[in-house]
N, C-alpha and C positions, 0 to 999 in steps of 0.2 A: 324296673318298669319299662325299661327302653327296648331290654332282650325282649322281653312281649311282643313291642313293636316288628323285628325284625322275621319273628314267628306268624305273623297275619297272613299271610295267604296261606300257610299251611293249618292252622288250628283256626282259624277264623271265618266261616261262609255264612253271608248274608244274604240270603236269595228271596227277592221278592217271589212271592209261588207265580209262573206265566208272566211276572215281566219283566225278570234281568235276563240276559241270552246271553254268553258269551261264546270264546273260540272253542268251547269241548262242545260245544250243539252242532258244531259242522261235521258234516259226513265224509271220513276217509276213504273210503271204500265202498263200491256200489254194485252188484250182480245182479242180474237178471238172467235166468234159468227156466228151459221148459221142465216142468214140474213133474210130469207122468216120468218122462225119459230122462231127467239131471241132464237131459244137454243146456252146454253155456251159449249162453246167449249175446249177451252183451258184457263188458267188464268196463269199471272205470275209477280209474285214480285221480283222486283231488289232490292231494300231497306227494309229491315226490322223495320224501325223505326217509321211504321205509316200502319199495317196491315190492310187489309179492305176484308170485304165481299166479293172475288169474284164474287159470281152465284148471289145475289141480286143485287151487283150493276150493272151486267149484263145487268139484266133485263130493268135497270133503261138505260140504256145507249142505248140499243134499241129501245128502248121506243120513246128516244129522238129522235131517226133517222127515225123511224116510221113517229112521227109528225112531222118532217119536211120536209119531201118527200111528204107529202099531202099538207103542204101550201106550202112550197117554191120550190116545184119539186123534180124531181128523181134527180138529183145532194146531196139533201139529206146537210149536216151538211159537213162542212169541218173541221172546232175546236173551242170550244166554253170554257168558263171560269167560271170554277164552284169551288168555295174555294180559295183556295192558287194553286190550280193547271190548266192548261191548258190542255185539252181535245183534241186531233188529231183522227180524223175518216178516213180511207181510206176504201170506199167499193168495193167489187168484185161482180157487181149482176150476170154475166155470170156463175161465179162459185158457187153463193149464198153464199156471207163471208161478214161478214164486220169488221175489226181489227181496233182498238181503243189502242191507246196510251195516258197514263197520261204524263205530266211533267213541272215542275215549269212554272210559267207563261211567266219569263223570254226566255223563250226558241224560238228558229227558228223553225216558223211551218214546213217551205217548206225545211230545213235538216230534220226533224221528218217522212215528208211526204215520201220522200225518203229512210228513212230507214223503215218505215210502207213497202214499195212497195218492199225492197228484202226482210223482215220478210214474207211477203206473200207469195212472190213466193218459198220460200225455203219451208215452209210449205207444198203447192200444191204439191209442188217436191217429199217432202220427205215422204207426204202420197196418191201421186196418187188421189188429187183431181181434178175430170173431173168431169162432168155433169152426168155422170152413177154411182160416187159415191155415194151420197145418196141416191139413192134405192137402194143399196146394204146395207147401213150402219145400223146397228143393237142400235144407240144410245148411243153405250159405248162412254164415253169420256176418257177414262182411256187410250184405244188405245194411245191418244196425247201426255200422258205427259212427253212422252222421247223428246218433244220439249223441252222441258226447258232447257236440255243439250246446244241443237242448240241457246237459243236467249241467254242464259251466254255467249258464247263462242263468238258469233257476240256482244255482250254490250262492251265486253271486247276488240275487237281489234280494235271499235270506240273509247273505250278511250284510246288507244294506238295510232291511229293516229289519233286525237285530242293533244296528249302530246305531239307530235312528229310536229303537227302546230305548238303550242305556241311556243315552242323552238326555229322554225323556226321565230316567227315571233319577237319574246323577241330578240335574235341578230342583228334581221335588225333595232330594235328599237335604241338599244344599238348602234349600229355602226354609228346610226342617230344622236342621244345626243352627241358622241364623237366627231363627226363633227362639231357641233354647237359650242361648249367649246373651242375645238381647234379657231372656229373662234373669239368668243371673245377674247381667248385670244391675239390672230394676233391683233386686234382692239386697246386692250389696248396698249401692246408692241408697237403699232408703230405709237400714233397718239396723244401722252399727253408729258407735259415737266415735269422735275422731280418733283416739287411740286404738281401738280396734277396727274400724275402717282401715288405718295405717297400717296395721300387721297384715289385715288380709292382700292387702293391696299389695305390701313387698310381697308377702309367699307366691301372689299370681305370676307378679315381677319375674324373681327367680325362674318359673317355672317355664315362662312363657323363653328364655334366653334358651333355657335346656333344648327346648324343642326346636329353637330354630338352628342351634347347633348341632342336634343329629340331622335335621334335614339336610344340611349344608353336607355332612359328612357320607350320606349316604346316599347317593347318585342314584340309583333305582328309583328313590321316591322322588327325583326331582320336580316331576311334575308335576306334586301335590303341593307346590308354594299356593297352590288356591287357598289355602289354610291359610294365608295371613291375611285374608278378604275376611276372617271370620272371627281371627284373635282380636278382642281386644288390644287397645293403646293404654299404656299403663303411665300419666303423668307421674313418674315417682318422687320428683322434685315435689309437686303440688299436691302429692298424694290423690290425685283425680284419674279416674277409669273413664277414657274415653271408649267411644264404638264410635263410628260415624257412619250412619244410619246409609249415607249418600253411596259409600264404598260397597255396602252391600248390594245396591243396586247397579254394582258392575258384572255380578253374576250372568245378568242375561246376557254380554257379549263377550263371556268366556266361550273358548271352546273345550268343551269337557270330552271331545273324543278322545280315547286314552286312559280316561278315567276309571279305577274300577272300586264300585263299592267293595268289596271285599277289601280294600287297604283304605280305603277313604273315612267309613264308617267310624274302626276299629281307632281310628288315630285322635274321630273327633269326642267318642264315646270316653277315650283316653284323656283327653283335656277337660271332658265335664268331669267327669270322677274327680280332677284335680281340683276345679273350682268347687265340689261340692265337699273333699274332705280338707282343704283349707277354711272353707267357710265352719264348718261342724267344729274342727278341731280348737280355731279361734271363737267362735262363741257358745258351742255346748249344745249337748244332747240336747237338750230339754228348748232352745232358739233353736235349732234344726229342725224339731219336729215341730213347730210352729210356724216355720217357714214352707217345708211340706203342708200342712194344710191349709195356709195365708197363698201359696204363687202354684206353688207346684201340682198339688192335689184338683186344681180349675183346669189348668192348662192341659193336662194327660186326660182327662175326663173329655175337655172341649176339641182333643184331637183325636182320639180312640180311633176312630177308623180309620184315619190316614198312617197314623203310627200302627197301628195292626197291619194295615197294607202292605210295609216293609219290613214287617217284622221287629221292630223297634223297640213294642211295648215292655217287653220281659227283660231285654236288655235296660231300657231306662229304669224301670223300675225298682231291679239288683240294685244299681248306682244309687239312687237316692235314696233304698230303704236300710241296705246294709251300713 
């Protein structure tokens, strides 16, 4: 169960559709090219860790949009996948441009496309490109390069409100899990006699030790101690399952920058599955599916669009039906 854990970010993506953003939505690489002629126009690297040829690879990239505007029409190339990266083309033929954005494969073409189409227009803007500008244009590129200023400055307040997403959307998760927890615990609290209360109660016990000893052990996920704002307290002495209602309401002055559902989700989805097949295993098919339509069956119905929102619903689902 735990090797699972360690496998999350590679087999595991939770993407709310338009509102998680993270670091593969930012743009490596940026061209701007007049379009009729492939001359370069402008070039600009966000990332230093993998320099590349500008004015050659230019060439190469018109190229590309060359041939495929003769097979496949004037529409021309929308993003194509060359290496480790994904390629975004937006052209402007009324102005003669056409701007190319690099960025991880992972990436949303149609967020990219969008941000290609104000990179353009701010450009046009800020140098007065009309239709009469190149026949006046002397060929300097040099003119351009105080754009660089302009696409730092815009990189930067996409990942500003990109960080300013996640945040948003790391709380609605959180306040999603804490609802869930709460509900098991209602479930256990009020539906077992003491000997079977007591069983369930050690197997959480156990479970809950396991977890926080791979936490401990494994540094990466150190920042997701947020998870014990969500585990239950397991009186084992008294056999009593605390929560304290008051600790949840510490979440609002977390800070969740850092956080990324894709390891967050996966770890808490991993602790309901636990309470859900300790609860099953100690009282029986036939009290489990009683319990699904007595707690569980109200709750997914009375939250349906929130849990669709992030995708949630098919995941919870598996867990309580299989």
């Amino acid at each position: 169960m735990f090797e699972s854990l360690k496998r999350i970010k590679e087999t595991t993506k939770y993407q709310p559709a338009n509102l998680l953003c993270n670091p593969s939505q930012d743009m490596k690489y940026l061209w701007i090219i007049q379009k009729d002629s492939s001359q370069y126009l402008f070039y600009h690297e966000f990332f230093d860790d993998k320099p590349l040829d500008g004015i050659l690879i230019s060439g190469l990239l018109s190229a590309l949009n060359i041939f495929s505007e003769e097979k496949i029409g004037p529409q021309g190339i929308n993003n194509i996948e060359m290496g480790d990266l994904q390629w975004i083309y937006t052209p402007d033929s009324s102005l003669n441009l056409l701007i190319i954005a690099a960025c991880d494969k992972e990436c949303n073409s149609t967020v990219m496309q969008e941000r290609l189409s104000v990179i353009q227009k701010m450009f046009i803007t800020t140098f007065g490109i009309n239709k009469e500008f190149w026949e006046d244009w002397d060929g300097n590129t040099s003119k351009f390069n105080s754009f660089n200023d302009i696409v730092t400055t815009l990189q930067e307040q996409w990942a500003k409100a990109n960080e300013m997403m996640n945040v948003g959307v790391i709380f609605d998760l959180l306040g999603i899990f804490q609802e869930i927890l709460y509900l098991f615990i209602k479930i256990i609290n009020e539906n077992f006699g003491a000997l079977m209360h007591e069983e369930i109660l050690r197997n959480i016990h156990g479970y809950k030790k396991k977890i926080e000893q791979w936490l401990k052990t494994e540094a990466i996920f150190d920042r997701y101690r947020i998870i014990d704002l969500f585990l239950p307290q397991i009186d084992i002495i008294n056999y009593k399952i605390n929560f304290n209602q008051t600790e949840g309401t510490k979440v609002l002055g977390l800070n969740p920058i850092g956080l990324d559902s894709n390891v967050l989700t996966p770890i808490f989805m991993i602790v309901i599955k636990h309470f859900k097949k300790v609860i099953k295993s100690v009282a029986g098919e036939n009290v489990w599916m009683k319990i699904i339509q007595k707690y569980l069956r109200p709750y997914l119905f009375s939250k349906w669009e929130v849990l669709e929102k992030y995708n949630l619903t098919r995941e919870i689902l598996e867990i309580i039906l299989n």
